[in-house]
PDB file of N, CA, C and O in Angstrom:
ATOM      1  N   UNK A   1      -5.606 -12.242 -15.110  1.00  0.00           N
ATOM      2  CA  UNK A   1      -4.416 -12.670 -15.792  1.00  0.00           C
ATOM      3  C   UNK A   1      -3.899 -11.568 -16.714  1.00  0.00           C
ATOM      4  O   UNK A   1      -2.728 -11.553 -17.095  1.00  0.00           O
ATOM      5  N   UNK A   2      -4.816 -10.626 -17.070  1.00  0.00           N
ATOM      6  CA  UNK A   2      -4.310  -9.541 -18.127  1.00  0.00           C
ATOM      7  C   UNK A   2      -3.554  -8.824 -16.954  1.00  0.00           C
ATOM      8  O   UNK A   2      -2.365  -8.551 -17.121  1.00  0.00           O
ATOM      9  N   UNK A   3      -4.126  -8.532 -15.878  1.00  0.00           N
ATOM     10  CA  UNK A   3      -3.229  -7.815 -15.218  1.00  0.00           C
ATOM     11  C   UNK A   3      -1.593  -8.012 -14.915  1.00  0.00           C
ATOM     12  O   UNK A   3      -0.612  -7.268 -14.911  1.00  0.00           O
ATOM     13  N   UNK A   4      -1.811  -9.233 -14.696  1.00  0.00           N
ATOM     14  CA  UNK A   4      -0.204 -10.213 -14.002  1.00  0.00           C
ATOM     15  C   UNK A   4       0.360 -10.032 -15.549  1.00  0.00           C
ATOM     16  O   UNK A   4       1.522  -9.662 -15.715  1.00  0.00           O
ATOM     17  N   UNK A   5      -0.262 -10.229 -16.357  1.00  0.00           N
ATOM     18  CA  UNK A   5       1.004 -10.339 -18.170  1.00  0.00           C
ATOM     19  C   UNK A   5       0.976  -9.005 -17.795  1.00  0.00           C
ATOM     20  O   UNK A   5       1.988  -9.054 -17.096  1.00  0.00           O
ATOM     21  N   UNK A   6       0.541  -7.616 -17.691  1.00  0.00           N
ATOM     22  CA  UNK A   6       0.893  -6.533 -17.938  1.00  0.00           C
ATOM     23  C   UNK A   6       1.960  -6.117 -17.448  1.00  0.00           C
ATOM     24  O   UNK A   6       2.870  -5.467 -17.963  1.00  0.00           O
ATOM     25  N   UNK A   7       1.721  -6.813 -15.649  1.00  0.00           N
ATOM     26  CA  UNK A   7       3.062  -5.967 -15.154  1.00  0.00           C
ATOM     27  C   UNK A   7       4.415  -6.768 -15.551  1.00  0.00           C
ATOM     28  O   UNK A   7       5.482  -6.156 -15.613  1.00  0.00           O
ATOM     29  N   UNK A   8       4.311  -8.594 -15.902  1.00  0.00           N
ATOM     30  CA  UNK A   8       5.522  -9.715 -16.742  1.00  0.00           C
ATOM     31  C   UNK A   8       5.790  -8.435 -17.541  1.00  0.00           C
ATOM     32  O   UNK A   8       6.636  -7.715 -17.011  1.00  0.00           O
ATOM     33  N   UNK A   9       5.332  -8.034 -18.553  1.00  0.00           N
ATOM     34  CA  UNK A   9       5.731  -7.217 -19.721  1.00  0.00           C
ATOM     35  C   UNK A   9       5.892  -5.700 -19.914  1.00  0.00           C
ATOM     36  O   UNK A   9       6.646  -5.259 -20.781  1.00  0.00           O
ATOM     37  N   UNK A  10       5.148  -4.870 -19.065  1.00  0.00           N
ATOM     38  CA  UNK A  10       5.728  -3.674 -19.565  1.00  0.00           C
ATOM     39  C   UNK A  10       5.565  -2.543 -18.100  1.00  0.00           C
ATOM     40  O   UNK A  10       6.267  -1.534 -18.032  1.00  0.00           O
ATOM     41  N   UNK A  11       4.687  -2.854 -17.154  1.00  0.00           N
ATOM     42  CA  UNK A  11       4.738  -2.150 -16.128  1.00  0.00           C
ATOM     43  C   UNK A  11       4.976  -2.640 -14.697  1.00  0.00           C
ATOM     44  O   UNK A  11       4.739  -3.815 -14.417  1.00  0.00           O
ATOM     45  N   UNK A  12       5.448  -1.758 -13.761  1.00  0.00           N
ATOM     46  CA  UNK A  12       6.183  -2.086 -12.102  1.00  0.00           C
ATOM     47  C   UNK A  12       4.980  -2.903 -11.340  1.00  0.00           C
ATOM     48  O   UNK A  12       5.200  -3.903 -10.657  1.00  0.00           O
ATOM     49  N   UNK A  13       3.583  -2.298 -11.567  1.00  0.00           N
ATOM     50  CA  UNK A  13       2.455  -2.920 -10.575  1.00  0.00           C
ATOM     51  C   UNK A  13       0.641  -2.410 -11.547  1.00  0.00           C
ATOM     52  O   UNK A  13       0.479  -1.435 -12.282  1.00  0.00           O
ATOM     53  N   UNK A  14       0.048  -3.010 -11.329  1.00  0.00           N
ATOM     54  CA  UNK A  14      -1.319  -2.964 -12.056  1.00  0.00           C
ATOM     55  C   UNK A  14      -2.251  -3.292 -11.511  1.00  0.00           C
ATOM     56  O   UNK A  14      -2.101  -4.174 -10.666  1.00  0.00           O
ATOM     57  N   UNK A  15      -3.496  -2.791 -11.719  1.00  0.00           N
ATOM     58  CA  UNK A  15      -4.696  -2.755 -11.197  1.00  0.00           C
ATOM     59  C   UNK A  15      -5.647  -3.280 -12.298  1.00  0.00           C
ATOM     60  O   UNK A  15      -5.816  -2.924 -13.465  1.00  0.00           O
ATOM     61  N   UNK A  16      -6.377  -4.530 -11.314  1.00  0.00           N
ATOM     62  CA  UNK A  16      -7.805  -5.528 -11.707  1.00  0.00           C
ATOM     63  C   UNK A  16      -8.899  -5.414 -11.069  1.00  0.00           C
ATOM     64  O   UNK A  16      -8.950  -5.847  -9.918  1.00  0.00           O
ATOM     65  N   UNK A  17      -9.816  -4.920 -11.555  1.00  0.00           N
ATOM     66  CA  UNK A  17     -11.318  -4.617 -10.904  1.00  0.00           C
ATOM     67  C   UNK A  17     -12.261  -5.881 -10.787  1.00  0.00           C
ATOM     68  O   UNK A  17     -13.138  -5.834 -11.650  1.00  0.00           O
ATOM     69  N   UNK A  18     -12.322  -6.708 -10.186  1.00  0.00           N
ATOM     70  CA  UNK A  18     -13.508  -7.869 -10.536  1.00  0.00           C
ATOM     71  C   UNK A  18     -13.923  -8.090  -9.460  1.00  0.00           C
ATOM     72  O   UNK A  18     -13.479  -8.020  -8.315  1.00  0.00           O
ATOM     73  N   UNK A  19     -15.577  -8.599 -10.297  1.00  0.00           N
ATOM     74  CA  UNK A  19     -16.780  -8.976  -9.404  1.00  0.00           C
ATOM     75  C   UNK A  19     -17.223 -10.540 -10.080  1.00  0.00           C
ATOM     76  O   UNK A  19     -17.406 -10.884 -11.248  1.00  0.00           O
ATOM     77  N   UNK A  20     -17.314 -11.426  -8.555  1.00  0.00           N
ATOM     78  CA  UNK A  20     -16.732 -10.872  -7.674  1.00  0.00           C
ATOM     79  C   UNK A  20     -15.330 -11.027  -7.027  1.00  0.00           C
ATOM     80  O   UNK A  20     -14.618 -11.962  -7.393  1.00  0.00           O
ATOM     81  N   UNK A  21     -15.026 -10.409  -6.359  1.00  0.00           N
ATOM     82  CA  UNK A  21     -13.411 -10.568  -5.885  1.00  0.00           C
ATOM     83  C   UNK A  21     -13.122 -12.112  -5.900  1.00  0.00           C
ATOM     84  O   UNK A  21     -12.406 -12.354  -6.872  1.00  0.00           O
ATOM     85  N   UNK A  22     -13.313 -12.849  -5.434  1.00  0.00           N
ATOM     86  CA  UNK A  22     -13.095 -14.061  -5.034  1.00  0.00           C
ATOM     87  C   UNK A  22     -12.283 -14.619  -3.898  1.00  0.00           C
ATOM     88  O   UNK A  22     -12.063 -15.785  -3.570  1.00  0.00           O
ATOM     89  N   UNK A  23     -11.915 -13.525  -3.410  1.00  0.00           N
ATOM     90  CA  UNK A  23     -11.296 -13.721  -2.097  1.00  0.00           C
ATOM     91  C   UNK A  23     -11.927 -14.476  -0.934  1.00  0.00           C
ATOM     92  O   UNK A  23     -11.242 -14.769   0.045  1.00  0.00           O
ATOM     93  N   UNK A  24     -13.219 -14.798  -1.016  1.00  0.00           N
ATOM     94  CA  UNK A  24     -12.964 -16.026  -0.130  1.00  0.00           C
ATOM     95  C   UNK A  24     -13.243 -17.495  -0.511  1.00  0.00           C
ATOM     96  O   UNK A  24     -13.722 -18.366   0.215  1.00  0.00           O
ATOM     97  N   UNK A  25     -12.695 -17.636  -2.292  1.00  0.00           N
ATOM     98  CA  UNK A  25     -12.892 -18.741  -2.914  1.00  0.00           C
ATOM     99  C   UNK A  25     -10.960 -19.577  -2.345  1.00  0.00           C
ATOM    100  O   UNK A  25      -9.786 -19.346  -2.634  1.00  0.00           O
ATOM    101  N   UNK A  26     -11.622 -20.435  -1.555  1.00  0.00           N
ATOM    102  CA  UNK A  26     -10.002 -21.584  -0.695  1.00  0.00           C
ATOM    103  C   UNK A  26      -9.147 -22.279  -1.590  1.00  0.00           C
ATOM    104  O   UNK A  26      -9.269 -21.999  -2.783  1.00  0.00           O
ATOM    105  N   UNK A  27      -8.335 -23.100  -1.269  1.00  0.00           N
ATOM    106  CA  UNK A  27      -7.330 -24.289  -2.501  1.00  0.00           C
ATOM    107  C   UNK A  27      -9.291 -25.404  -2.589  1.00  0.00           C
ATOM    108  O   UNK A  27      -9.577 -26.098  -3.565  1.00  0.00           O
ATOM    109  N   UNK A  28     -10.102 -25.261  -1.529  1.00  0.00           N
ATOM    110  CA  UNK A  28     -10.646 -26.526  -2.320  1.00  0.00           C
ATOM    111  C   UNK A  28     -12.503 -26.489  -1.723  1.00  0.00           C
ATOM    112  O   UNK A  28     -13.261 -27.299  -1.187  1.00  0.00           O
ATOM    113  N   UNK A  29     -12.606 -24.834  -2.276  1.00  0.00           N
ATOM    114  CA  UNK A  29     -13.749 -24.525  -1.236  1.00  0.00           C
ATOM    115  C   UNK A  29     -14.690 -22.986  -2.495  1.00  0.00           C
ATOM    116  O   UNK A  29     -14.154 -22.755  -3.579  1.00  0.00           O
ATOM    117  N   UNK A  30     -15.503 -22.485  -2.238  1.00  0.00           N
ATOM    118  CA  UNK A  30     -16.528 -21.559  -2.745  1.00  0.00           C
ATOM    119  C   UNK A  30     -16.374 -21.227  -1.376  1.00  0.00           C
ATOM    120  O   UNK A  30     -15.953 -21.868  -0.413  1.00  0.00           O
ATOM    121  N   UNK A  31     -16.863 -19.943  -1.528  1.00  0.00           N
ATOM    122  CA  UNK A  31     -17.807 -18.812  -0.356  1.00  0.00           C
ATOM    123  C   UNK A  31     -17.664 -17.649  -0.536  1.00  0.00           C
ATOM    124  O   UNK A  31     -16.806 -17.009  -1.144  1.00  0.00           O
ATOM    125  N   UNK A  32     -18.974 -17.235   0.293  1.00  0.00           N
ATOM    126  CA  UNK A  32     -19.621 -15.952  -0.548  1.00  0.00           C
ATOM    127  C   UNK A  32     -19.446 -15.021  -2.096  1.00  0.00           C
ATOM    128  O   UNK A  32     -18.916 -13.979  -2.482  1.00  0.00           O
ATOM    129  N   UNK A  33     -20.239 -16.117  -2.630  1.00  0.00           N
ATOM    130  CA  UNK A  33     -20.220 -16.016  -4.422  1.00  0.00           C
ATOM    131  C   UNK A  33     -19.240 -15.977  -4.833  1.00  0.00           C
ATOM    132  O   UNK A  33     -19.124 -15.577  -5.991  1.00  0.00           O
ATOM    133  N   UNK A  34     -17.944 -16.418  -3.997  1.00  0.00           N
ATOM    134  CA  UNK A  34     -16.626 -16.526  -5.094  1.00  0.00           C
ATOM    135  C   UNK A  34     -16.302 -17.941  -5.358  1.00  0.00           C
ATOM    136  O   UNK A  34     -16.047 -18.794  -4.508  1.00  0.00           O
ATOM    137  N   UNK A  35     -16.339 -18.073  -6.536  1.00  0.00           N
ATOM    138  CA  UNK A  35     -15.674 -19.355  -7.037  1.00  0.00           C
ATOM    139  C   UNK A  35     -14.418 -19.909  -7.217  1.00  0.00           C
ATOM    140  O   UNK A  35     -13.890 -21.001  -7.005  1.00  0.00           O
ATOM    141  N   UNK A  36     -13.943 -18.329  -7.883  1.00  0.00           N
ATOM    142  CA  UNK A  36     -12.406 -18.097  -8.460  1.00  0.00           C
ATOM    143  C   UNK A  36     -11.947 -17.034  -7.417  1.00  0.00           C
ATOM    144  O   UNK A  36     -12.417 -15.915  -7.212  1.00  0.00           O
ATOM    145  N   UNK A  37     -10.891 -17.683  -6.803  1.00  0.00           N
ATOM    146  CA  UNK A  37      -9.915 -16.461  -6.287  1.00  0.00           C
ATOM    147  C   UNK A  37      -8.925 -15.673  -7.697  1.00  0.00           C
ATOM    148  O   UNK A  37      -7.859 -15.995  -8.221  1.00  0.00           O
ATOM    149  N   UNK A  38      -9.615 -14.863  -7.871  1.00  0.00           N
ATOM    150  CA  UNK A  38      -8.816 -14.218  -9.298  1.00  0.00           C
ATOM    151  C   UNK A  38      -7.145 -13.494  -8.985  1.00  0.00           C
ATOM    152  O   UNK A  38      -6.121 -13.411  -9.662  1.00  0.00           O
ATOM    153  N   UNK A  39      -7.460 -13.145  -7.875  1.00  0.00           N
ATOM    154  CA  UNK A  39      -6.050 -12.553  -7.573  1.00  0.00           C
ATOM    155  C   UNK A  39      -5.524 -13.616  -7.171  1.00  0.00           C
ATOM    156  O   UNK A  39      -4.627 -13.831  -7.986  1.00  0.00           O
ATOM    157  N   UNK A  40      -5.521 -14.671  -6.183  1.00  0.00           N
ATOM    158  CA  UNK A  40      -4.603 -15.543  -6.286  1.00  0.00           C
ATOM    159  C   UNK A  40      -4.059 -16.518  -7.461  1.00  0.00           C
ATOM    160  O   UNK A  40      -2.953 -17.060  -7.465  1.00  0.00           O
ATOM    161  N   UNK A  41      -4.950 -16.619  -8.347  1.00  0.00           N
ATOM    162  CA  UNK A  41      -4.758 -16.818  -9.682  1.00  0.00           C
ATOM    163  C   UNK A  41      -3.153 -16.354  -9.802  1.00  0.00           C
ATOM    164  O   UNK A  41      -2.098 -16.945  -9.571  1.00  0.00           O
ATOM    165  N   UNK A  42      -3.446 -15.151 -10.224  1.00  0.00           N
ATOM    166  CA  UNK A  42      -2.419 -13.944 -10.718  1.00  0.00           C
ATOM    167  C   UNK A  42      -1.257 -13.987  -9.946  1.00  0.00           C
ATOM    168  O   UNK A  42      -0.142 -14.008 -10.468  1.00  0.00           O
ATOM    169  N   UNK A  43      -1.504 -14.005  -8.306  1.00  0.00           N
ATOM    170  CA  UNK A  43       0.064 -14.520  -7.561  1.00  0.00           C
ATOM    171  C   UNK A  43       0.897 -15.175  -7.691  1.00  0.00           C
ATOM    172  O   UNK A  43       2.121 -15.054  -7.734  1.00  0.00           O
ATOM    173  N   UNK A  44      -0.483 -16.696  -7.831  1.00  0.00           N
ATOM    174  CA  UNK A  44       0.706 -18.058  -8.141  1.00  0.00           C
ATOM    175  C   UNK A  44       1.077 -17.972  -9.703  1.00  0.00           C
ATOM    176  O   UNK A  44       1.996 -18.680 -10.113  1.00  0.00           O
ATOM    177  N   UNK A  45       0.382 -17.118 -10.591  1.00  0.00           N
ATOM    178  CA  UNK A  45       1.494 -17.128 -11.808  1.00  0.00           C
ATOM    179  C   UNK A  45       2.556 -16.242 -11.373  1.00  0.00           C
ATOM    180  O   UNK A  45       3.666 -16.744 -11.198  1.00  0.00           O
ATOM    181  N   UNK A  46       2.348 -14.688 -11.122  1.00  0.00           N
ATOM    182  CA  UNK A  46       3.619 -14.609 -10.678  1.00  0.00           C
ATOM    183  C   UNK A  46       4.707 -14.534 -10.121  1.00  0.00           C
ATOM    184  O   UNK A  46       5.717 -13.864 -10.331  1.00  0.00           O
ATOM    185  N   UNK A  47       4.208 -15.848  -8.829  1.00  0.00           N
ATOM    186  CA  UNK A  47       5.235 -16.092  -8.048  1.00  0.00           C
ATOM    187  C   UNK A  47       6.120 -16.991  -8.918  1.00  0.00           C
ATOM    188  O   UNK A  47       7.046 -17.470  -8.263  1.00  0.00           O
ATOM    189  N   UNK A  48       6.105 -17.276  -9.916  1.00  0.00           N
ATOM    190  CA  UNK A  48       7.083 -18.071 -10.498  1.00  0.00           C
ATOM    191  C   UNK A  48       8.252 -17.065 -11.248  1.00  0.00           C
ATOM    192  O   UNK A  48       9.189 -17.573 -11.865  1.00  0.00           O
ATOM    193  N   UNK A  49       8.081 -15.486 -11.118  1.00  0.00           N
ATOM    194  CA  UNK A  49       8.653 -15.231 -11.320  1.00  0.00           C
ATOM    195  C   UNK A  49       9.423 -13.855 -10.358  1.00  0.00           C
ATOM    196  O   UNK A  49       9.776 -12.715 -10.659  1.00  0.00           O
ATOM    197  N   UNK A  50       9.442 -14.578  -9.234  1.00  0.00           N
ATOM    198  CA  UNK A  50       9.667 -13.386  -7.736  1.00  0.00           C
ATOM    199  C   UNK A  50       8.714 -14.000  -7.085  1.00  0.00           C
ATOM    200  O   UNK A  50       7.949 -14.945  -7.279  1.00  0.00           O
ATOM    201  N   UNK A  51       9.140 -12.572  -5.555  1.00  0.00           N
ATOM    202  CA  UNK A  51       8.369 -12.996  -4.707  1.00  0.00           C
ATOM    203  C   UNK A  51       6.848 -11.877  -5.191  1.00  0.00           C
ATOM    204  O   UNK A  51       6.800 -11.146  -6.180  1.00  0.00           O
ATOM    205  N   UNK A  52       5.839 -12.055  -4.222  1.00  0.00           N
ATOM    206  CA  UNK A  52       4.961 -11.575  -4.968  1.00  0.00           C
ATOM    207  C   UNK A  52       3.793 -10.524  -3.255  1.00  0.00           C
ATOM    208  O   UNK A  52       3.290 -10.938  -2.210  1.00  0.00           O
ATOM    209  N   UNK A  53       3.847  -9.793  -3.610  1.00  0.00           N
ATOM    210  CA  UNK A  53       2.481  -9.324  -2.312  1.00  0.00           C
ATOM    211  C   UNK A  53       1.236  -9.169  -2.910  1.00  0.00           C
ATOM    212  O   UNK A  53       1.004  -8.810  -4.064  1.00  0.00           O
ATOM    213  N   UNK A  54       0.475  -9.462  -2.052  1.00  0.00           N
ATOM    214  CA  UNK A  54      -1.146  -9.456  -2.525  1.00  0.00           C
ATOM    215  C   UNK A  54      -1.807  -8.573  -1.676  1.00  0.00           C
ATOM    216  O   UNK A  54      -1.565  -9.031  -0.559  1.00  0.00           O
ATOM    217  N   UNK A  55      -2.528  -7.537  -1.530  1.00  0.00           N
ATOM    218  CA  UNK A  55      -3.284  -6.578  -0.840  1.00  0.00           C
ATOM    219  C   UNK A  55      -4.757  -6.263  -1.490  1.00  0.00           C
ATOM    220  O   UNK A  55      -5.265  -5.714  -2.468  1.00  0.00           O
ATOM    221  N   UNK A  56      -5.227  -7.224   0.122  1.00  0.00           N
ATOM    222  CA  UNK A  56      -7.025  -7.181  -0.451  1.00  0.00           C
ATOM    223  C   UNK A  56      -7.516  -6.123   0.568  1.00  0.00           C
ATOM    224  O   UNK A  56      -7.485  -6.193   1.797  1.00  0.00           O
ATOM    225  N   UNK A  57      -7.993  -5.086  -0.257  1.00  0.00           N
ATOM    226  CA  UNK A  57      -8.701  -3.746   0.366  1.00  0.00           C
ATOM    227  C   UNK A  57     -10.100  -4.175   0.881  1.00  0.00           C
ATOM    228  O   UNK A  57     -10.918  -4.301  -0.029  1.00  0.00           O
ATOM    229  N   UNK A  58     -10.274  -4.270   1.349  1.00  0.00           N
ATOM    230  CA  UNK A  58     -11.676  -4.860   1.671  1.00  0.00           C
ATOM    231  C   UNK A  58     -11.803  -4.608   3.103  1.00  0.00           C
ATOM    232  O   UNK A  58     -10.832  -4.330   3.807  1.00  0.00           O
ATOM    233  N   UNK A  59     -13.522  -4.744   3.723  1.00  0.00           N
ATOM    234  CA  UNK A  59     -13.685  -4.386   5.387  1.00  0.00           C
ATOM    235  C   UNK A  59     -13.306  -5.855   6.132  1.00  0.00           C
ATOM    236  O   UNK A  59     -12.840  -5.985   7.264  1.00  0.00           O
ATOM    237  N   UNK A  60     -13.614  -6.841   5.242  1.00  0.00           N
ATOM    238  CA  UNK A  60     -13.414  -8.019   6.120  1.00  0.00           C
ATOM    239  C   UNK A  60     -12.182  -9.221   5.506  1.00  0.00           C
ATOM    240  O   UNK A  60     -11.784  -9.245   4.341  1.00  0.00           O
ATOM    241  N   UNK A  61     -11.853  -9.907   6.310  1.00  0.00           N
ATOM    242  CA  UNK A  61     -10.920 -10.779   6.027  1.00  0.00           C
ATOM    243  C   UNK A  61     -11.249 -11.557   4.662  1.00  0.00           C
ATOM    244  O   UNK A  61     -12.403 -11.905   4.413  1.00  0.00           O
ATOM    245  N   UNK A  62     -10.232 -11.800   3.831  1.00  0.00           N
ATOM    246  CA  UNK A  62     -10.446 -12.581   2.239  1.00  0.00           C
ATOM    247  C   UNK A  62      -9.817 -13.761   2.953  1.00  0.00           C
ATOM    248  O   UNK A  62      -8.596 -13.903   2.887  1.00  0.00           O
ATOM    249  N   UNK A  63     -10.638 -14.698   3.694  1.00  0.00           N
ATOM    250  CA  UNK A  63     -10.315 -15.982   4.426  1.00  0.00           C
ATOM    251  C   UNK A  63      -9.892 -16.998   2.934  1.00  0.00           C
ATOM    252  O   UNK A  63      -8.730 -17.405   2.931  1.00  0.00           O
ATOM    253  N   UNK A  64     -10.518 -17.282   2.069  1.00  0.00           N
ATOM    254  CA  UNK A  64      -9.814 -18.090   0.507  1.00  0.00           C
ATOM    255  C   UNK A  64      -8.385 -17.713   0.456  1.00  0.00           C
ATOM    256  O   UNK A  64      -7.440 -18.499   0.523  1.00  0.00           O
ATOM    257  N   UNK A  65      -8.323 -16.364   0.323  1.00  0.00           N
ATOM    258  CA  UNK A  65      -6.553 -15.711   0.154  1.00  0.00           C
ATOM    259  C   UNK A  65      -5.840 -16.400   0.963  1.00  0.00           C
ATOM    260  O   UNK A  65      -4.973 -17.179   0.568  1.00  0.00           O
ATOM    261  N   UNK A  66      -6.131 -16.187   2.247  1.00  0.00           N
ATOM    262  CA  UNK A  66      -5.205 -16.497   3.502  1.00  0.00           C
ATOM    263  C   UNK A  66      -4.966 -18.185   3.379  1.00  0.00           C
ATOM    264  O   UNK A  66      -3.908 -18.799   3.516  1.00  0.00           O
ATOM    265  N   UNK A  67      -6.213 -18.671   3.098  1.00  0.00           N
ATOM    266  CA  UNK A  67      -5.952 -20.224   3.164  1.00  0.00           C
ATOM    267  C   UNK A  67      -5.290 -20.755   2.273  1.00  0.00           C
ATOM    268  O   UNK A  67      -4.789 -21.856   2.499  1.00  0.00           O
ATOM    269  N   UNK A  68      -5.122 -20.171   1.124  1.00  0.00           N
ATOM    270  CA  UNK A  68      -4.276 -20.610  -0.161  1.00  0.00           C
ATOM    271  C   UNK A  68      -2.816 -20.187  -0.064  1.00  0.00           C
ATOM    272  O   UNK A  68      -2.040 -20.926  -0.670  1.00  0.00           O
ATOM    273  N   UNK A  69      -2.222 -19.030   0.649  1.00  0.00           N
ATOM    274  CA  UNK A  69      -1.131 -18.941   0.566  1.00  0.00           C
ATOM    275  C   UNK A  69      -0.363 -18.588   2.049  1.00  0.00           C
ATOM    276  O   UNK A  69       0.652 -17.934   2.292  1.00  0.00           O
ATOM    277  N   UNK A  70      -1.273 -19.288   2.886  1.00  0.00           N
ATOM    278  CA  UNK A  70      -0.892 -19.153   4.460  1.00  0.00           C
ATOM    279  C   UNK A  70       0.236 -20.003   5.006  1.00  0.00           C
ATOM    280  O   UNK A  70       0.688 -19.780   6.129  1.00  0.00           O
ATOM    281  N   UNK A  71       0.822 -21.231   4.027  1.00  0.00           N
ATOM    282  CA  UNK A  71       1.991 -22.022   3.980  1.00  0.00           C
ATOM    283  C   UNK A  71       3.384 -21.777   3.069  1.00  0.00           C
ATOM    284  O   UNK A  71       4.478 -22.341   3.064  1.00  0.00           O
ATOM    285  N   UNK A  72       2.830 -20.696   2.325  1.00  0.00           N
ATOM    286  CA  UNK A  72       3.573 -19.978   1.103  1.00  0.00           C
ATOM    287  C   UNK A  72       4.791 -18.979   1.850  1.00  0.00           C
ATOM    288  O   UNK A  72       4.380 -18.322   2.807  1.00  0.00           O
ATOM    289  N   UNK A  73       5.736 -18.877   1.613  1.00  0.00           N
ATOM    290  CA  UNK A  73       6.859 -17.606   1.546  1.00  0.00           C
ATOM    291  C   UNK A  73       7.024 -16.785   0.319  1.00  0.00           C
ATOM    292  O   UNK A  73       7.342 -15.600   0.413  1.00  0.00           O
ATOM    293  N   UNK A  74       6.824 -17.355  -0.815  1.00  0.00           N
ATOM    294  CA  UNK A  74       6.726 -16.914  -1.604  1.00  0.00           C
ATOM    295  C   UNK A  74       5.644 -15.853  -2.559  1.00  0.00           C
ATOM    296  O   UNK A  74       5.840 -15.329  -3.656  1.00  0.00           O
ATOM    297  N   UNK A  75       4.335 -15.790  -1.552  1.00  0.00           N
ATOM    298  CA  UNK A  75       3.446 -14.850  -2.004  1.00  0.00           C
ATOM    299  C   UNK A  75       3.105 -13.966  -0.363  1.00  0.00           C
ATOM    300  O   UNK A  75       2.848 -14.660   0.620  1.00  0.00           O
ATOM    301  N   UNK A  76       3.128 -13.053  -0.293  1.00  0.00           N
ATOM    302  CA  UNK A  76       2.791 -12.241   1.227  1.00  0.00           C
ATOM    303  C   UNK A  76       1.394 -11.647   1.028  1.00  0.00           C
ATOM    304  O   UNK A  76       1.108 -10.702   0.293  1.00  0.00           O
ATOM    305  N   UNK A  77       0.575 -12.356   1.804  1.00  0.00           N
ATOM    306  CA  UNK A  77      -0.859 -11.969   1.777  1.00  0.00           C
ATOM    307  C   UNK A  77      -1.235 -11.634   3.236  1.00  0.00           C
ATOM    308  O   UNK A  77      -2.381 -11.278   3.512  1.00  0.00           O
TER     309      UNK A  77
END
């Protein structure tokens, strides 16, 4: 969330380091040690203000990401 207020307030795009990612934490699910999807967190706040892209660097699919905003237009994951 510090990241998403940074770029609301003073910069174009920002970088969040966390462990662990949470990318494959779903709308109503855990897996592999993620609880919190932290970046989708951060989308759906600021998709309320634009549209929003999400880019998970990673070797394998962030299946949580995809399932949370795979009905969405408003966040591109």
């Amino acid at each position: 969330m510090s990241a998403a207020d940074y770029v609301l307030n003073e910069e174009r795009s920002s970088f969040a380091l966390c462990r662990p990612p949470g990318h494959h934490a779903g709308k109503d699910y855990a897996g592999g040690y993620c609880f919190i999807n932290n970046a989708a967190v951060a989308a759906h706040f600021l998709s309320a203000h634009g549209r929003v892209a999400l880019l998970d660097v990673d070797y394998h699919c962030g299946n949580g990401t995809q399932d949370i905003f795979y009905h969405r237009e408003d966040v591109l994951s």
